[in-house]
C-alpha positions, -999 to +999 in steps of 0.1 A: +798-011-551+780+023-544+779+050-565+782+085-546+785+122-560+819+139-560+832+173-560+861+165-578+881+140-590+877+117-554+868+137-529+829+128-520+799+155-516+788+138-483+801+108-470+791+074-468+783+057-434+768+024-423+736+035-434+744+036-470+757+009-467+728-011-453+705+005-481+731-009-505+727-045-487+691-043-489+688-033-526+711-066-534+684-084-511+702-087-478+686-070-447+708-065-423+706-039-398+729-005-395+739-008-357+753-041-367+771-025-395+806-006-391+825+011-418+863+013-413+869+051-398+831+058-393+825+079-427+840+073-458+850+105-478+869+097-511+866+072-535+882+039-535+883+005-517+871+002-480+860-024-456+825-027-438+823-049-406+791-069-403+782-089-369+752-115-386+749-132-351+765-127-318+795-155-325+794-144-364+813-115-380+822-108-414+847-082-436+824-070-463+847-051-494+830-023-507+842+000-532+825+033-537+827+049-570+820+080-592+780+085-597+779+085-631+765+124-642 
C-alpha cells in the first residue's frame, strides 16, 4: 500500500511513479532498483488497485499489486 495526498475524493495531488514505488519497497526492506521497476501506464493518478512490474534478474520478472490509498489528514 502507499498512502498519497488527494485533491478530492480520488484524484491524486501528484502522481505516483516507479520511484515511489521503490521507496515504498525499500521501507518494507526490499531494495530493488527504479529502472528495474515499471508501473502499469507510467504514473499513476487516482486511487485504487494497480500493478508494478519488477525484473529481479535478467530471466526473473514479477507482477507486484499495489494499491494506493488516501493519506490519512
Amino acid at each position: 500500500k502507499i498512502a498519497a495526498k488527494t485533491a478530492d475524493s480520488s484524484k491524486l495531488f501528484g502522481s505516483i511513479n516507479n520511484s515511489d514505488v521503490a521507496e515504498a519497497l525499500a521501507t518494507a526492506g526490499y531494495v530493488v532498483d527504479k529502472k528495474f521497476i515499471k508501473v502499469e501506464g507510467g504514473n499513476i493518478k487516482r486511487i485504487g488497485k494497480y500493478n508494478a512490474t519488477i525484473r529481479l534478474h535478467r530471466s526473473v520478472v514479477i507482477e507486484l499489486p499495489i494499491d494506493i490509498i488516501a493519506e490519512a489528514n
